[in-house]
C-alpha positions in Angstrom: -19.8 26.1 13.6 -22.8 24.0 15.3 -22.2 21.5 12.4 -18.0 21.3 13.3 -19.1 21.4 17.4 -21.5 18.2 16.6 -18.8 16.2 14.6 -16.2 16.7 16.9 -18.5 15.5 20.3 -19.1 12.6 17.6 -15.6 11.9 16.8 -14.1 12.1 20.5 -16.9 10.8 22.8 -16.9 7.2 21.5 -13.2 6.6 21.8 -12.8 8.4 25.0 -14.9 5.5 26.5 -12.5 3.2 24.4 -9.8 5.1 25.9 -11.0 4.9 29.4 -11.9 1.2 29.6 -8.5 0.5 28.1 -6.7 2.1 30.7 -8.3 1.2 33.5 -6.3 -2.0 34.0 -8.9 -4.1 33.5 -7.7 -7.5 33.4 -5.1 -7.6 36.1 -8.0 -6.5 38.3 -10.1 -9.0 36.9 -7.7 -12.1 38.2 -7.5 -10.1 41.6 -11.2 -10.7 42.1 -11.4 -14.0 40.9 -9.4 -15.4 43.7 -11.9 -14.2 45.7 -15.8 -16.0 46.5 -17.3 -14.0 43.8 -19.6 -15.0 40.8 -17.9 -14.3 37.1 -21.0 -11.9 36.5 -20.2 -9.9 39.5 -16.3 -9.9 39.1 -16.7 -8.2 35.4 -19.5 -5.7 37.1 -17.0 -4.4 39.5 -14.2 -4.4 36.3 -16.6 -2.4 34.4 -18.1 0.1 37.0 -15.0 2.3 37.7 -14.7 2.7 33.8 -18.7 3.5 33.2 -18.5 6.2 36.0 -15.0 7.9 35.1 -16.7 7.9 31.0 -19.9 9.9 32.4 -17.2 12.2 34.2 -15.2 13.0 31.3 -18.5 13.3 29.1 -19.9 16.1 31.8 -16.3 18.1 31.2 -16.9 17.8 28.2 -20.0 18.3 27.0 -21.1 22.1 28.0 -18.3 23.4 25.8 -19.3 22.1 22.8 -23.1 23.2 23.9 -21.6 26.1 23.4 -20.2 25.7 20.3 -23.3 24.9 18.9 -25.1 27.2 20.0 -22.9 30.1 19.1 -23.6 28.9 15.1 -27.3 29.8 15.6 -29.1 26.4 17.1 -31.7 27.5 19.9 -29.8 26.7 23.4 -32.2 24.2 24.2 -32.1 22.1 20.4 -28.2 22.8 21.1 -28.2 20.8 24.9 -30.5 18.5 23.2 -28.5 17.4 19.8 -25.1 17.3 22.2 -26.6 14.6 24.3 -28.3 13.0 21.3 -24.7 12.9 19.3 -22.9 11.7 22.5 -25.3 8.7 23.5 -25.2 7.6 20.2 -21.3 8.0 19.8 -20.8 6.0 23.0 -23.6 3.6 21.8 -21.8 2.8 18.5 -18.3 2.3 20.5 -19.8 0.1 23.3 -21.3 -2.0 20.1 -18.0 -2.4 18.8 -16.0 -3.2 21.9 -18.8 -5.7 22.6 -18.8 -7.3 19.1 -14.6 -7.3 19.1 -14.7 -8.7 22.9 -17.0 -11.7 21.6 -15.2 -12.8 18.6 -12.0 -12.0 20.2 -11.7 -13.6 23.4 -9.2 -15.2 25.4 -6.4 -13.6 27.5 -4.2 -13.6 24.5 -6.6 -11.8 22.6 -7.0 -9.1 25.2 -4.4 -6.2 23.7 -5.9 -6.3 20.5 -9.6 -5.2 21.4 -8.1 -1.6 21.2 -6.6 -1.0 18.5 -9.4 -3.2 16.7 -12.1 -1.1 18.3 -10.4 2.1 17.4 -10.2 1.6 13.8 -13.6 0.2 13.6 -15.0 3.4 14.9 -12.4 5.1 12.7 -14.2 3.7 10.0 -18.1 4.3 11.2 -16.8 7.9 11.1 -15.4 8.2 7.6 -19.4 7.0 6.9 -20.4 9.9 8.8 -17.7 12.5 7.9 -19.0 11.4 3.9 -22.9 11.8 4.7 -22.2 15.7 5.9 -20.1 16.0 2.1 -22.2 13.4 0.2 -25.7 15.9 0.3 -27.0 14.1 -2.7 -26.9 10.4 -2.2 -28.2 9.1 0.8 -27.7 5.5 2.1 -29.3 3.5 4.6 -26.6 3.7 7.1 -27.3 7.4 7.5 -30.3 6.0 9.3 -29.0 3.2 11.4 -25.8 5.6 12.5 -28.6 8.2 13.2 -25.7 11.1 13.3 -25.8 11.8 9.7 -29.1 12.6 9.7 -29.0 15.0 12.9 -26.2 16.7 10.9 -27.5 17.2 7.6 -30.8 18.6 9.6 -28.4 21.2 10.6 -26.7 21.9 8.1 -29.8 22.7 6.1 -31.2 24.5 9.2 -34.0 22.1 9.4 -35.2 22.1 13.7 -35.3 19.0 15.3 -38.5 18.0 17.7 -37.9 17.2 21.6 -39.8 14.1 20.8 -37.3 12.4 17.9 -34.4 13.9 20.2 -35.9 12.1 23.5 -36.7 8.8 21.5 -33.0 8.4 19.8 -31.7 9.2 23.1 -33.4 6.7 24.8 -32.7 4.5 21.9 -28.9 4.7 22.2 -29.0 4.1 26.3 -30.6 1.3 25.8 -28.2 0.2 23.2 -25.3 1.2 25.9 -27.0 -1.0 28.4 -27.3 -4.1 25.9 -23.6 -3.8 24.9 -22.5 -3.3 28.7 -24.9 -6.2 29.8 -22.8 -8.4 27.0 -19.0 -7.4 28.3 -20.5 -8.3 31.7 -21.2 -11.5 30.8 -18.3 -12.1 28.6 -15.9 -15.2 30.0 -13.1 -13.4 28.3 -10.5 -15.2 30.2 -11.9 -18.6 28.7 -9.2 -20.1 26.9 -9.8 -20.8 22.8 -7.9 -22.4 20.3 -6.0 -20.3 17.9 -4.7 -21.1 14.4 -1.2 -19.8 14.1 0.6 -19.3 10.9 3.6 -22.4 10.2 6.9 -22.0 9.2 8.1 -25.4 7.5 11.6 -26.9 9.0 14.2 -27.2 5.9 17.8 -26.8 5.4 16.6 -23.8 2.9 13.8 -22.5 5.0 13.3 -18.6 4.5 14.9 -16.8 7.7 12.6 -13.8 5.9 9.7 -15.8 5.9 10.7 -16.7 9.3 10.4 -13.2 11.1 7.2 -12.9 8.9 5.4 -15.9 10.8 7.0 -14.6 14.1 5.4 -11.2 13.4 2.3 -12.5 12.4 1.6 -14.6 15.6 1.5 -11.3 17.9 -2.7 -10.7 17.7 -1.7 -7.0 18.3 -0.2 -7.2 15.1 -3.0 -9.4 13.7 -5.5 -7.6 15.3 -4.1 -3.9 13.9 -3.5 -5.2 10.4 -7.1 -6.1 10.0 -8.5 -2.8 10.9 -6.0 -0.8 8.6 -7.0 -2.6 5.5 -11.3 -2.2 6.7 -11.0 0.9 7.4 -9.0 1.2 4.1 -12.0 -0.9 2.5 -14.4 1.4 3.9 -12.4 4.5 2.3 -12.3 3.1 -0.8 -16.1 1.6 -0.3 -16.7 5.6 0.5 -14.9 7.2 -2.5 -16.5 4.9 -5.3 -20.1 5.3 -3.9 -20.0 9.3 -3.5 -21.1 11.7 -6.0 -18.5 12.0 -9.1 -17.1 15.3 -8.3 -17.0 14.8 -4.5 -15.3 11.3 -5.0 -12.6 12.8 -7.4 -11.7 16.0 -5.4 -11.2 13.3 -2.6 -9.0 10.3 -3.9 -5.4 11.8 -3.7 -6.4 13.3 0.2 -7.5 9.7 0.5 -4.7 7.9 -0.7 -2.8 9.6 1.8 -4.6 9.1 4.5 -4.8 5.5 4.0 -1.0 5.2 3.6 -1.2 6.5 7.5 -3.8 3.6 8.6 -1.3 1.5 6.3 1.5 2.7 8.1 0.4 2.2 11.8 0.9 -1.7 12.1 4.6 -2.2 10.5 5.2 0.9 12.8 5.0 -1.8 16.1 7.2 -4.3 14.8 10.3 -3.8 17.0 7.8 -2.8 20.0 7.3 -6.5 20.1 10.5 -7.3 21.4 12.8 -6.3 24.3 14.1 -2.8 24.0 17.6 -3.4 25.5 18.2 -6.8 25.2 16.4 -8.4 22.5 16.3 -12.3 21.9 18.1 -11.9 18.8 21.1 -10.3 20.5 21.2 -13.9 22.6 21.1 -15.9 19.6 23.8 -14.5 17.8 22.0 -12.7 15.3 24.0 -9.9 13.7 22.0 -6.3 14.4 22.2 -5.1 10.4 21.0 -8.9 9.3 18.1 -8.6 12.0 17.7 -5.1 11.5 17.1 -5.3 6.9 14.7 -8.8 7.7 12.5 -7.1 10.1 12.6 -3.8 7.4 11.4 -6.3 5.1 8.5 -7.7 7.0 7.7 -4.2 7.7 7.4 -3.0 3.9 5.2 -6.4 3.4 2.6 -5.6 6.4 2.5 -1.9 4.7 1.6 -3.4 1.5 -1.1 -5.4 2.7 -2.2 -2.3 4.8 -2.3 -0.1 1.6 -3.7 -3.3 -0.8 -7.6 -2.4 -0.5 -6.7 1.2 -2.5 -6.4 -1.0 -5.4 -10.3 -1.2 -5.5 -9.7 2.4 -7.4 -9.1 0.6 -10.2 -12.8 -0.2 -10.4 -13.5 3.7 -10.8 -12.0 5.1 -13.9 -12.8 8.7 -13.4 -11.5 8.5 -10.4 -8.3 7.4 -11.3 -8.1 10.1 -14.0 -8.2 12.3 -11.1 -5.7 11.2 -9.2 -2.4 13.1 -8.7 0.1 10.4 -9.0 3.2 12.9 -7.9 1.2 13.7 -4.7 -0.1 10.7 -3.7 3.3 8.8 -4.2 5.1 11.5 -2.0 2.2 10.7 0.5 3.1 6.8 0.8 6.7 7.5 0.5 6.5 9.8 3.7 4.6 6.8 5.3 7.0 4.4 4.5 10.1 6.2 5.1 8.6 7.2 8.5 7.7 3.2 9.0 11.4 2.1 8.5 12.5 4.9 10.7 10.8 5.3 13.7 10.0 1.9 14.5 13.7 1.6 14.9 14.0 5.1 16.4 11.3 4.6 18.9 10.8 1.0 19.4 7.5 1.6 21.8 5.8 -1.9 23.5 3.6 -3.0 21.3 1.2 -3.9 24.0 1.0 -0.9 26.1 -1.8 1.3 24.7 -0.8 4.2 26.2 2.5 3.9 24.5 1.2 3.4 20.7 -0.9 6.4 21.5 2.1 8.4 21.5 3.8 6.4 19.0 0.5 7.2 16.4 0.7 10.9 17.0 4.8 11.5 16.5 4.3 8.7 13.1 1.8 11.6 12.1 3.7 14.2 12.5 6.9 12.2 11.2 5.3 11.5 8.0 2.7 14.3 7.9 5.3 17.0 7.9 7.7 16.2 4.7 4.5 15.0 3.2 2.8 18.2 3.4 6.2 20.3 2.2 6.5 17.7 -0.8 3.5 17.7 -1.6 3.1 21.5 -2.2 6.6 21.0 -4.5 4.7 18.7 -6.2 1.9 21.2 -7.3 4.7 23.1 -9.2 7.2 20.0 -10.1 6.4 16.7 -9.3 9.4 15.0 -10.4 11.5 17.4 -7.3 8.9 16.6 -4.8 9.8 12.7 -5.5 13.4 13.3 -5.5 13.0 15.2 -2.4 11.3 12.2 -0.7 13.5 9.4 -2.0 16.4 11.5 -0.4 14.4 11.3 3.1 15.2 7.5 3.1 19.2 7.1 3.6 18.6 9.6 6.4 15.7 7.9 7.9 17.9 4.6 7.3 21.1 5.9 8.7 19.0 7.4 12.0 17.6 4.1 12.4 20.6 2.1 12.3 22.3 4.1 14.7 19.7 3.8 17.2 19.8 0.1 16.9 23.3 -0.4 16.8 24.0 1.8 19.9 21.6 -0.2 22.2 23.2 -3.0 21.3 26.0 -1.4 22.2 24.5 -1.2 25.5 22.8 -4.5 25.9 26.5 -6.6 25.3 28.4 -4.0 27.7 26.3 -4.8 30.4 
């Protein structure tokens, strides 16, 4: 229980600072104060403020629960108040490092609604290394030391005590590492205009329309932006599952292989968010809605792909391979997909409003978590029913999808 209580401060702490900053309407407030006589450094200090002071709020709801929680699995009330604080500075630490690191390489206006997503899955992907250091008991690694986490967490899981002195020191540690990180967004000239490189799409009477929605998708940094995290934190996984012990490695790689068809899964899911819900330019060109409609399903199976490529790394790990349940894990990327090609039709959310894909991650969980887990128990008994079962899923999800479409186009030439 102290061991769950830890993780879970770990897990939500860091992206509810993420969360925070992202929401707090940051650069439409930041071109407000720059018509006015104020220095750059100052204008991001007042951006920033309001989102450091709600975060220490939220933290101080949330923090003497999970106190609690800890200390109901046998930790000493004061080691419990001490390893809470210690796991949530150093959460928030690691997140502010990655927003700081994304926001650097990143910048420019049109960079702006990617530092999300990108920091999200970044973090994701810092946590699967500390989710695998409580599992992985027999191998440790260097990052266990640099993340500092793991090693709080084995200490209690083996009951070992923790001294106020190493608590005090990675405490302080991880606020100055917080003030470093906010010092570097402050200083940040993120609206400084860079030069991007933007995919081409050569002019011939027998260019690729396909190839053309492709490139269209592919110069949205959202898009961009999300892809690149999926296949990390994807790389990360698969990083994770070769370096593990042998048996924990190959209890985990069909579990994994669905969970990365999720990350996979996330980025195709925003394709139609990118353009206008009722009225999309499409409709004004003349496009016909099943032509648009199969192209961008295309493009959408292609970004999945790439998404899911890095689990091809298994291939370097026999035994794990020989472990893998090829009935389940092909139901599992099936659901993803089927869910893919249907709800981004089905609930074509703005790709650029965070708040929105928020939503739009937890119904594609439940969307493709929900056959996936009734499949994949068929497929314990009879794999060859479960994939039947899922290959029917797709004319339904296809059928819902173009219905959706077709009647708001409907709509759009009515009006």
């Amino acid at each position: 229980r102290s061991l769950s209580g830890l993780l879970t401060l770990y897990l939500i702490s860091g992206p509810l600072v993420l969360l925070v900053e992202n929401t707090s309407g940051g650069d439409p407030l930041e071109r407000v104060l720059q018509a006015l006589p104020l220095g750059r450094a100052t204008v991001r200090l007042h951006v920033w403020m309001p989102v450091a002071v709600l975060a220490l709020l939220i933290e101080g709801l949330l923090l003497p629960p999970l106190i609690l929680v800890v200390a109901s699995g046998g930790v000493p009330f004061a080691e419990a108040v001490g390893l809470a604080f210690d796991t949530a500075a150093v959460s928030v630490a690691t997140m502010l490092v990655i927003l700081a690191l994304v926001k650097t390489v990143l910048r420019g206006s049109g960079w702006s609604s990617a530092h999300y997503p990108v920091g999200l899955l970044l973090f994701m992907a810092v946590a699967v290394i500390v989710t695998y250091s409580v599992v992985d008991q027999t191998r440790p690694s260097p990052w266990y030391d640099v993340l500092v986490v793991p090693g709080l967490l084995r200490r209690v899981l083996h009951g070992q005590g923790t001294t106020a002195g190493l608590v005090l020191l990675q405490f302080g540690a991880a606020v100055v590492v917080c003030l470093l990180s906010f010092v570097q967004m402050v200083r940040l000239r993120q609206s400084e205009p860079v030069s991007r490189v933007r995919p081409g799409w050569p002019i011939r009477p027998n260019a690729s329309i396909i190839r053309g929605e492709l490139v269209q998708v592919l110069r949205a940094p959202i898009i961009v932006s999300n892809l690149a995290g999926a296949v990390l934190v994807n790389l990360f996984m698969v990083a994770g599952l070769v370096s593990l012990a042998p048996h924990v490695g190959e209890a985990l790689v069909t579990p994994a292989v669905g969970i990365a068809a999720f990350f996979a899964g996330l980025t195709p899911r925003m394709l139609r968010g990118l353009f206008e819900r009722q009225l999309p330019p499409q409709l004004h060109a003349g496009v016909a809605m099943s032509d648009w409609l199969n192209r961008l399903s295309v493009c959408a199976v292609l970004v999945f792909a790439v998404g899911l490529a890095p689990m091809a790394g298994l291939g370097a790990a026999p035994n794990l391979l020989s472990h893998l349940d090829y009935s389940t894990a092909s139901v599992s990327v099936l659901s993803a997909l089927e869910a893919v090609l249907g709800l981004m039709w089905v609930l074509p959310l703005d790709a650029r409003e965070p708040i929105q894909q928020m939503a739009g991650t937890v119904v594609f969980a439940l969307a493709s978590g929900a056959p996936t887990m009734v499949l994949t128990r068929i497929a314990d008994h009879n794999g060859l029913l479960a994939l039947l079962g899922c290959l029917l899923l797709l004319p339904a999800w296809w059928k819902l999808a173009r219905s959706a479409e077709r009647r708001r186009w409907r709509v759009s030439t009515t009006e």
